[in-house]
C-alpha angles and dihedrals in degrees: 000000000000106000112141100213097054112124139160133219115177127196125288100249131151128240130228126222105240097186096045086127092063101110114217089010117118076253092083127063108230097066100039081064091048083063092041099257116137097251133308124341121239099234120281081231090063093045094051097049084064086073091062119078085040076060098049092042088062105028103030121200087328087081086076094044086071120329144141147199134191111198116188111194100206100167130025120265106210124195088251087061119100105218136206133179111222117182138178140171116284128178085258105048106289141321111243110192127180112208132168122236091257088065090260103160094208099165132018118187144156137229144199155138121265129079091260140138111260086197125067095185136087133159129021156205107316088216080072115093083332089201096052104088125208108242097038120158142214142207113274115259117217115181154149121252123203127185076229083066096050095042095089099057097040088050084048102053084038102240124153099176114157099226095063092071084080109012126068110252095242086226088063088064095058082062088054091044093051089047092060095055112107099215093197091059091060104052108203113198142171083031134109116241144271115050118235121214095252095176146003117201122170143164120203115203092186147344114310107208113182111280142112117307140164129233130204126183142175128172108260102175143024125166136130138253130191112324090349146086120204155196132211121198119191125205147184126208125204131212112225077270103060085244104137106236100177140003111201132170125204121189129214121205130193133182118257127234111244087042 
């Protein structure tokens, strides 16, 4: 496991957009112009599928025994990119990076085994969405999960692998997560919409085969970088036995105002 020269480099493939219908989103194109992007981003849920295969073909199914990733998306992938996966050791399990074949380095992320937090960081500057406060819950979330209902984003993303006919793909979860946020609960202001996917982070503690589960979640973080402010929701996600099988963030970032 740890050899030095291993390293990964997946096909060049491109991604669909599987929420192009989304009106206002930074799915459509119309508003991903208004805030100077070429035109509407692939999900970040679809991007970051594209890491996965680079992390089971080092870590195996003990990746799902106790793993974690943490994906960044620092730049758009759009459906005219060409995509590839590239991975290497790192003191901490491996590097997976996504990059277009014009070197655009669109989303840098780690991987490793150990039920472990991949994020040190929690609160925030008051003067940040002053009337989003940390600790901010939201409605539980109980629901069924079916590989039928995974099948889009993993087509999309344009992964076959074997394992997903029974386990739930761990980037579905970060659209189940989105979904339970109550957005009027989390007032952004100063900020230009929409909201763009800015990170993905989970742990898995075992196997998630499609069944029932319950999700909980609560903002842990805000803060800004560079020209952005953002937003991190954590969440925790229950087997049909209240056994947590997996804690996972995911961070929206918007464009502020003045920038």
């Amino acid at each position: 496991m740890r050899d030095q020269n291993w390293h990964y480099e997946g096909p060049w493939k491109g991604l669909e957009n599987t929420a192009a219908g989304k009106q206002g989103s930074i799915h459509d194109d119309e508003p991903a112009r208004r805030l100077g992007f070429r035109g509407a981003f692939v999900p970040g849920t679809v991007v970051g599928s594209s890491a996965m295969p680079a992390i089971l073909e080092r870590f195996g199914s003990a990746w799902f025994e106790g793993g974690w990733y943490d994906l960044n998306f620092v730049a758009p992938v759009y459906t005219s990119d060409r995509v590839r996966t590239t991975a290497a050791v790192c003191d901490e399990g491996i590097t997976c990076d996504v990059q277009t074949d014009d070197d655009r380095l669109c989303c840098a992320g780690r991987a490793g085994l150990g039920y472990q937090d991949p994020w040190n960081s929690a609160g925030g500057p008051e003067h940040i969405f002053p009337d989003a406060g940390i600790g901010q819950t939201f409605e539980e979330n109980t629901l069924q999960i079916a590989r039928e209902h995974v099948q889009p984003m993993l087509q999309a993303a344009g992964d076959e692998s074997a394992c997903w006919q029974t386990l739930i793909h761990p980037q579905y979860l970060m659209g189940v997560a989105l979904r339970t946020v109550h957005w009027k609960l989390v007032p952004t202001v100063a900020v230009r919409a929409p909201g763009m996917w800015a990170g993905h982070a989970i742990k898995i503690a075992r196997p998630m085969p499609y069944g029932r589960y319950r999700v909980n979640e609560y903002l842990a973080e805000k803060g800004m970088s560079g020209r952005t402010n953002f937003v991190n929701f954590q969440f925790a996600v229950f087997d049909d036995r209240g056994d947590e099988v997996a804690v996972g963030r995911h961070k929206c970032k918007f464009i502020r105002e003045d920038a």
